[in-house]
VMD Tcl script that builds the backbone (N, CA, C; Angstrom):
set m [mol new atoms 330]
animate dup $m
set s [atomselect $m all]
$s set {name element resname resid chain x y z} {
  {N N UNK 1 A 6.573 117.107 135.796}
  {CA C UNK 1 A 6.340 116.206 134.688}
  {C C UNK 1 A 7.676 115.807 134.067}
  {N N UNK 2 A 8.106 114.645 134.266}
  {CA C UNK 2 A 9.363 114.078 133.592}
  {C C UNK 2 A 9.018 113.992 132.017}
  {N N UNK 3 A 10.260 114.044 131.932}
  {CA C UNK 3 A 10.477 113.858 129.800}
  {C C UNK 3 A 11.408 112.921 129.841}
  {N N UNK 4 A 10.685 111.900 128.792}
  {CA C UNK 4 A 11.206 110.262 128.470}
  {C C UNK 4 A 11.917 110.642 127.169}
  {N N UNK 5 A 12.861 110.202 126.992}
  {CA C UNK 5 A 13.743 110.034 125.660}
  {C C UNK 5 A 14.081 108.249 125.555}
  {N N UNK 6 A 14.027 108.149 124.327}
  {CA C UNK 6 A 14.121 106.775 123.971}
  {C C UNK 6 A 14.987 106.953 122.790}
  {N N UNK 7 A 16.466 106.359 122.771}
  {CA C UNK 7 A 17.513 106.538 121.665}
  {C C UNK 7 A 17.102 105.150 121.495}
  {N N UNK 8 A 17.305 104.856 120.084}
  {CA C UNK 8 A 16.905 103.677 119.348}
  {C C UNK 8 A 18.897 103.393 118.304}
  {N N UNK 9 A 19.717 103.191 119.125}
  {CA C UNK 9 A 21.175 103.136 118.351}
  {C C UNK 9 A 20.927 102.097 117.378}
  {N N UNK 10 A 21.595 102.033 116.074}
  {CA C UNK 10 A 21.774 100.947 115.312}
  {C C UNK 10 A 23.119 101.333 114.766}
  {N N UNK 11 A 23.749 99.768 115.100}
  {CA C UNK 11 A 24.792 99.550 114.174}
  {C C UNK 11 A 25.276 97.863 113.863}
  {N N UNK 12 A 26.150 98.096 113.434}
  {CA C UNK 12 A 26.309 96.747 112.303}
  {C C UNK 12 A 27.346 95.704 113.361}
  {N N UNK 13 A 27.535 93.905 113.238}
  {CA C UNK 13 A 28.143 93.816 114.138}
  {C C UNK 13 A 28.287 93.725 115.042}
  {N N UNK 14 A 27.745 94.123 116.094}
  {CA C UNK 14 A 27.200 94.297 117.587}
  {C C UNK 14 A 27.452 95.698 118.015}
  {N N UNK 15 A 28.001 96.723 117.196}
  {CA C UNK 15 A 28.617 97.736 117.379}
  {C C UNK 15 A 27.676 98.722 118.332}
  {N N UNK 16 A 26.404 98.730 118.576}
  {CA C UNK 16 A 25.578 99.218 119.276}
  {C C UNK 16 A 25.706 99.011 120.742}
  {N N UNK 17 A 25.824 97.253 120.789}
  {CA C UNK 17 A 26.554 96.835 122.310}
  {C C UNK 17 A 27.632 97.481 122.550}
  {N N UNK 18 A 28.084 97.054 121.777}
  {CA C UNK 18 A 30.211 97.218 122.414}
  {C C UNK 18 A 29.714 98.950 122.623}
  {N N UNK 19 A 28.881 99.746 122.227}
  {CA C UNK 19 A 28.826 101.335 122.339}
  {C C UNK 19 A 28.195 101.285 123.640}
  {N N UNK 20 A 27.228 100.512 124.156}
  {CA C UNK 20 A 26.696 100.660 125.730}
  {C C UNK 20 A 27.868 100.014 125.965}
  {N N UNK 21 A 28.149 99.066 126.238}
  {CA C UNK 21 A 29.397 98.508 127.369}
  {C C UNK 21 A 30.083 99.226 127.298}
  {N N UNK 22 A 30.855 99.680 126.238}
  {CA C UNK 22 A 31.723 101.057 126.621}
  {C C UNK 22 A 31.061 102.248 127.806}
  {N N UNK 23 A 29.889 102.385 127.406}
  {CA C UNK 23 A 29.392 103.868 128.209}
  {C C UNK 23 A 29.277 103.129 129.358}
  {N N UNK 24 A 28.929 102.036 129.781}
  {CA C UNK 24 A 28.915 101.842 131.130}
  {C C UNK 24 A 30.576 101.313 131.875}
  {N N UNK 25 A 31.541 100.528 131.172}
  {CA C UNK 25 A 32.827 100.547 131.629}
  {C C UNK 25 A 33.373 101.404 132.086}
  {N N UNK 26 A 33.153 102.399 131.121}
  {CA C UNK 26 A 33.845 104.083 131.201}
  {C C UNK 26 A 33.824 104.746 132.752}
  {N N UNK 27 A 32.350 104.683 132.712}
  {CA C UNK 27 A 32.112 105.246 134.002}
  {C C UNK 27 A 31.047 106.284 133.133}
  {N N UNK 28 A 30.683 106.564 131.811}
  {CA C UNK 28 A 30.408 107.935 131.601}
  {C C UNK 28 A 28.638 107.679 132.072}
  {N N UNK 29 A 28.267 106.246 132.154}
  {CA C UNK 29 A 26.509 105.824 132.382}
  {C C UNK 29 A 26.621 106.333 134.108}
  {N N UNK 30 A 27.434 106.300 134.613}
  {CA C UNK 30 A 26.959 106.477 136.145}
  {C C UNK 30 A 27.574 108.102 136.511}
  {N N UNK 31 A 28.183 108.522 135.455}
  {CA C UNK 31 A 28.289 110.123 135.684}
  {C C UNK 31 A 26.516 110.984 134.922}
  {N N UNK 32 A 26.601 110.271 134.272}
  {CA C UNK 32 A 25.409 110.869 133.191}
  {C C UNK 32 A 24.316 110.607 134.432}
  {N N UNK 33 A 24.063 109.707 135.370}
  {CA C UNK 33 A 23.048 109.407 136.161}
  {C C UNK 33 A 22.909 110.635 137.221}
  {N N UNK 34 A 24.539 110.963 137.562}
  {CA C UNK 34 A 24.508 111.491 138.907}
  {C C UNK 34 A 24.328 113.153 138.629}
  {N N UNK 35 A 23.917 113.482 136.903}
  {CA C UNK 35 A 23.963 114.743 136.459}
  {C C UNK 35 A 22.292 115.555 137.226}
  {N N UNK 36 A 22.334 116.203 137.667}
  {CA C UNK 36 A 21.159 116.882 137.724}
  {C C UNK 36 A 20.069 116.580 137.301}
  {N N UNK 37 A 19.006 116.208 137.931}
  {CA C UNK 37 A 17.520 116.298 136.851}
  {C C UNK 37 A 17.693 114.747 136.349}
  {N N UNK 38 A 18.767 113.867 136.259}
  {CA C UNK 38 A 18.178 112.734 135.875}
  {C C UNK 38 A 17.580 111.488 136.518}
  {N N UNK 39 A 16.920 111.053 136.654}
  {CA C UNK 39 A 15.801 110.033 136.868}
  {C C UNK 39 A 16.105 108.957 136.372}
  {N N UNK 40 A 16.304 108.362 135.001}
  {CA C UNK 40 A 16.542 107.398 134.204}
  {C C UNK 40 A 17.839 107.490 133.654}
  {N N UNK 41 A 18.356 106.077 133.549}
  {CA C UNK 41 A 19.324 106.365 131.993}
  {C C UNK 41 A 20.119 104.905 132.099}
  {N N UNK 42 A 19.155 104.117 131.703}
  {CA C UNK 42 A 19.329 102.762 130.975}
  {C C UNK 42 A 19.411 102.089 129.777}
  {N N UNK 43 A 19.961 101.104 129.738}
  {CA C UNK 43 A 20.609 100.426 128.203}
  {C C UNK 43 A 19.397 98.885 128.013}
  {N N UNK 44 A 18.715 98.735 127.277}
  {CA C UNK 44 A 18.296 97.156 127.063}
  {C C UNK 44 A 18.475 97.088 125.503}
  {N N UNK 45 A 18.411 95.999 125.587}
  {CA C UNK 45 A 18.345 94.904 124.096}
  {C C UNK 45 A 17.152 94.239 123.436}
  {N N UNK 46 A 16.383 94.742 122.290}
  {CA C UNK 46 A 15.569 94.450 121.751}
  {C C UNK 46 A 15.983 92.748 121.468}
  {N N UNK 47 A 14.555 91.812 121.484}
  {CA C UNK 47 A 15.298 90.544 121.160}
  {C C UNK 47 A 14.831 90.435 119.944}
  {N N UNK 48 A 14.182 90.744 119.151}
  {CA C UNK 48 A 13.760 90.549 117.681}
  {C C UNK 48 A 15.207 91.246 116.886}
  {N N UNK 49 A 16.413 92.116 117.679}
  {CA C UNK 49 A 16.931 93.166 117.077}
  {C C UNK 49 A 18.335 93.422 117.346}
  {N N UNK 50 A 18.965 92.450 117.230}
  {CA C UNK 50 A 20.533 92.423 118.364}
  {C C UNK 50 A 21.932 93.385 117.511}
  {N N UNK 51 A 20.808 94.247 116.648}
  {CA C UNK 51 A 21.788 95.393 116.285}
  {C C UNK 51 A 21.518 96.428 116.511}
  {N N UNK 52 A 20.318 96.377 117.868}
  {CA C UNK 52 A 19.707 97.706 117.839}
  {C C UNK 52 A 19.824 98.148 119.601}
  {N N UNK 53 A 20.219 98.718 120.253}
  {CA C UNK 53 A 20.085 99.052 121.594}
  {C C UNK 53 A 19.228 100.239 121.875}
  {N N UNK 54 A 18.225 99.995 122.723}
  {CA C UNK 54 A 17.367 101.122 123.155}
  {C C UNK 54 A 17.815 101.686 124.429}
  {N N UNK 55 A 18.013 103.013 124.520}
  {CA C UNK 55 A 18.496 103.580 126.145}
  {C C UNK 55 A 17.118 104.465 126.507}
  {N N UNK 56 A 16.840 103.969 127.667}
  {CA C UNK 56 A 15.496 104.934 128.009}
  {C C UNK 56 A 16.587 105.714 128.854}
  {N N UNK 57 A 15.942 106.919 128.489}
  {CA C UNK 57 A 16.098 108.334 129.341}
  {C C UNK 57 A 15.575 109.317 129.864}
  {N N UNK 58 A 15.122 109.518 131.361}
  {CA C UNK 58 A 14.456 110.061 131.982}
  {C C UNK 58 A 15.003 111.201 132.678}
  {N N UNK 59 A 14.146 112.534 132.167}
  {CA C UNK 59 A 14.974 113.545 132.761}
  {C C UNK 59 A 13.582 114.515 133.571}
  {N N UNK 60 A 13.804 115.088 134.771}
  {CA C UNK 60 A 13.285 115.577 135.432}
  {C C UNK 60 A 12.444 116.518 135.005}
  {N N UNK 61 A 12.987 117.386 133.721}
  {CA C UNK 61 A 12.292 118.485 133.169}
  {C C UNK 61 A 12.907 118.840 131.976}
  {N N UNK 62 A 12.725 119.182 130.854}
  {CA C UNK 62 A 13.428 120.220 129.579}
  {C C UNK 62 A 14.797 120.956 129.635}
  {N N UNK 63 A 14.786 121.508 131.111}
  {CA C UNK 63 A 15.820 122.398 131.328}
  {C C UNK 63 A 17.142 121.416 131.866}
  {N N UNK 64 A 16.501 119.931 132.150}
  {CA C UNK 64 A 17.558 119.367 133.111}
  {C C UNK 64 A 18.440 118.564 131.524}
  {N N UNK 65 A 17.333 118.488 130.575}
  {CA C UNK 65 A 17.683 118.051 129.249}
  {C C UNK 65 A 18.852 118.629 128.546}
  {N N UNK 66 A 18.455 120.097 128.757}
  {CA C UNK 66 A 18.870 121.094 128.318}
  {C C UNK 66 A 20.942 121.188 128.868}
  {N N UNK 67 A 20.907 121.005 129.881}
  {CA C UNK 67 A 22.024 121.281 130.966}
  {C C UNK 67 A 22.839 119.993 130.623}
  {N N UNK 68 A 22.050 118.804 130.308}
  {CA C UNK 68 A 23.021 117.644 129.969}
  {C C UNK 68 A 23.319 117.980 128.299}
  {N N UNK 69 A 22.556 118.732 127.730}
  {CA C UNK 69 A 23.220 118.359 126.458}
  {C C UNK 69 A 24.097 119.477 125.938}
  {N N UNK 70 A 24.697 120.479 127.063}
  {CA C UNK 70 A 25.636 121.601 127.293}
  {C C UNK 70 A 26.901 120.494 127.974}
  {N N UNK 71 A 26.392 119.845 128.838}
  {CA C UNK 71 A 27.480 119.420 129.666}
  {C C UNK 71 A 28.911 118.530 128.971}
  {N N UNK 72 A 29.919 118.103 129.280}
  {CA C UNK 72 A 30.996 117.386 128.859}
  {C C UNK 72 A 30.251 116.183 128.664}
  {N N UNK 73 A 29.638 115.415 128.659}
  {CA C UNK 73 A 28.990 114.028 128.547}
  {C C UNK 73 A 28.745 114.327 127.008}
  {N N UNK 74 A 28.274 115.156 126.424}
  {CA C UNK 74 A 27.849 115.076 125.368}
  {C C UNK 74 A 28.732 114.816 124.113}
  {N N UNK 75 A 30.153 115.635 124.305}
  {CA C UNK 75 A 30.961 115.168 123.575}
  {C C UNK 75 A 31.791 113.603 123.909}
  {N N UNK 76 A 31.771 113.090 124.842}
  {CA C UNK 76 A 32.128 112.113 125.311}
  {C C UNK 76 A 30.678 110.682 124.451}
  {N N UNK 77 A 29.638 111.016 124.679}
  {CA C UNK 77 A 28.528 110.339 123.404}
  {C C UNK 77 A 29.344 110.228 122.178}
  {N N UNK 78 A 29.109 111.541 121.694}
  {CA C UNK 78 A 29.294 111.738 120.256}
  {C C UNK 78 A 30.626 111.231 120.134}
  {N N UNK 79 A 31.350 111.039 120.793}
  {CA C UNK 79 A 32.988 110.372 120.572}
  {C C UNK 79 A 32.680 108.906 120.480}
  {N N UNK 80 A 32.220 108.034 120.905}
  {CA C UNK 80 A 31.623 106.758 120.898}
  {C C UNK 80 A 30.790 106.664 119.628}
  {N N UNK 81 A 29.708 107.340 119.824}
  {CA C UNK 81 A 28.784 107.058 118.492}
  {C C UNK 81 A 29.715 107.149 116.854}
  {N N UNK 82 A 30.606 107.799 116.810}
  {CA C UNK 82 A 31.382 107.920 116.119}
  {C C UNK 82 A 32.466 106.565 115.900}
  {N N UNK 83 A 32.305 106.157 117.097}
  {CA C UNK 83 A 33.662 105.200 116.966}
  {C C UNK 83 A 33.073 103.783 116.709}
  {N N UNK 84 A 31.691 104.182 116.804}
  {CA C UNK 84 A 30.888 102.846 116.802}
  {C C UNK 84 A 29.979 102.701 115.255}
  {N N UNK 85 A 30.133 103.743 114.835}
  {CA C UNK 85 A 29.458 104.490 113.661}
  {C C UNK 85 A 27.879 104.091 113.559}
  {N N UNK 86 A 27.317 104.650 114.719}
  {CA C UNK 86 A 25.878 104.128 115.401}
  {C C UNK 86 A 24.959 105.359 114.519}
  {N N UNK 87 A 24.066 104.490 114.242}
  {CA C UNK 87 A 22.679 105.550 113.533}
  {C C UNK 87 A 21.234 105.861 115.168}
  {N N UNK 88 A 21.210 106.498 114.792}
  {CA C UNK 88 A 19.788 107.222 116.240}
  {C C UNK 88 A 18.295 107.195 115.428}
  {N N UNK 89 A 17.602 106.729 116.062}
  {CA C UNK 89 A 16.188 107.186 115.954}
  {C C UNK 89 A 15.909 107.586 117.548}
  {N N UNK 90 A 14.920 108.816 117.783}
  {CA C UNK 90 A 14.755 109.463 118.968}
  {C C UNK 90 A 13.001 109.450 119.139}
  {N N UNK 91 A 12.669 109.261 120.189}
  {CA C UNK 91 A 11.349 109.352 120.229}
  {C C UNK 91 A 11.428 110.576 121.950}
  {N N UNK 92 A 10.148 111.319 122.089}
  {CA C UNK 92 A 10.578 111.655 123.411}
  {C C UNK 92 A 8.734 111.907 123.955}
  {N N UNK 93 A 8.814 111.739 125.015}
  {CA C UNK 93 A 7.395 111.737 125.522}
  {C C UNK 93 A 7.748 112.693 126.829}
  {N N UNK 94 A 6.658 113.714 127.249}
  {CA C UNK 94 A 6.644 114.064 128.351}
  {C C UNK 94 A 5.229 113.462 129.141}
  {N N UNK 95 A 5.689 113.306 129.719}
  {CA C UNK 95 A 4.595 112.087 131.119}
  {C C UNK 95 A 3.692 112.810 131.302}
  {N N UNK 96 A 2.761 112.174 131.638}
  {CA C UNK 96 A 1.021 112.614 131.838}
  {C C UNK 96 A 0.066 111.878 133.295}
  {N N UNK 97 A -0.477 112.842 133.813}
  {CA C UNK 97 A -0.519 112.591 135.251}
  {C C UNK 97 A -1.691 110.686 135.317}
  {N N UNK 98 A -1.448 109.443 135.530}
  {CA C UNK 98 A -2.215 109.023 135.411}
  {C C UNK 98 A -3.533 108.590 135.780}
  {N N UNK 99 A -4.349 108.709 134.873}
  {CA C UNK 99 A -5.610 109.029 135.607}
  {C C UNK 99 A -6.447 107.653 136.036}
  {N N UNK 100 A -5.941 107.017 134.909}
  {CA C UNK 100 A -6.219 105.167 135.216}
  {C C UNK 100 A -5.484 104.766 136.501}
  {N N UNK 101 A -5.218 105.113 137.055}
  {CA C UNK 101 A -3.913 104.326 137.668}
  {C C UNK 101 A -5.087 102.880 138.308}
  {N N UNK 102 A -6.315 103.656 139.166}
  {CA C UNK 102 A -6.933 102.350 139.320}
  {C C UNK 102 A -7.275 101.424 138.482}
  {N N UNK 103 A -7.998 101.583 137.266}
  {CA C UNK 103 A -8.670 100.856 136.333}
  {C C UNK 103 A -7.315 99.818 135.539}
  {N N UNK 104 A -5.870 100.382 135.565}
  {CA C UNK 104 A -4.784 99.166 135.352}
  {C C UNK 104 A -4.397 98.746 136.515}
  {N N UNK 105 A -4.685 98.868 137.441}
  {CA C UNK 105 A -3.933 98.060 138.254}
  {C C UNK 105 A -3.981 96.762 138.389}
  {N N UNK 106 A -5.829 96.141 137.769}
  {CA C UNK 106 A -6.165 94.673 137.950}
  {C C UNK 106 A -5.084 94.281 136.802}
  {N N UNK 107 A -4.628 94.722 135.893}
  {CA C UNK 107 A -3.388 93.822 134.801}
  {C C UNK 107 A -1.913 93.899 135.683}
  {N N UNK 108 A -1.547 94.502 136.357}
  {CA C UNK 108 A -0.816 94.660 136.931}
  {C C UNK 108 A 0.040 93.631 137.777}
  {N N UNK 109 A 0.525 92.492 137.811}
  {CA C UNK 109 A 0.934 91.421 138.852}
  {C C UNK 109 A 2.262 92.007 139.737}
  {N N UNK 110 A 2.319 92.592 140.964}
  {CA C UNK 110 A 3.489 93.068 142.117}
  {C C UNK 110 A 3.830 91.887 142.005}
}
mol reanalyze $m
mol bondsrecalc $m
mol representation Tube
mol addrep $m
């Protein structure tokens, strides 16, 4: 069962962007990918919200959560969020086996 994290960054300015483009210039978005246990770890742009960046984050299990937020990446975040002076809202879901999968599929367009 994967665990979804959803960082909700806000800052003033565009300062939320310039904080993903940094993490992905850096290199630190495609080290954070290649960490153990992760699945996800993407940047989009709310369009009602162009001070707000949402990063979905998908991690394999709790423990793989656990291991990234021990690891050097973390202070390498918090060095950015700082420099960007970004506010967090966190939401986190752990996934649930789906049982609809047939009954959505007719909304579904491949």
């Amino acid at each position: 069962m994967s665990v979804i994290v959803n960082i909700y960054y806000r800052g003033k300015n565009g300062a939320a962007r310039a904080f993903a483009e940094e993490m992905t210039a850096s290199g630190t978005v495609d080290r954070i990918r290649a960490e153990e246990g992760n699945e996800r770890y993407e940047y989009f742009f709310p369009m009602s919200d162009p001070e707000t960046v949402l990063l979905i984050d998908r991690w394999h299990d709790e423990a793989a959560i656990d291991a990234h937020h021990a690891s050097p990446m973390m202070s390498v975040i918090a060095r950015l969020r700082e420099k960007y002076d970004l506010r967090m809202t966190v939401e986190k879901f752990v996934e649930a086996p789906d049982t609809d999968a047939e009954k959505d599929a007719r909304f579904i367009r491949k």
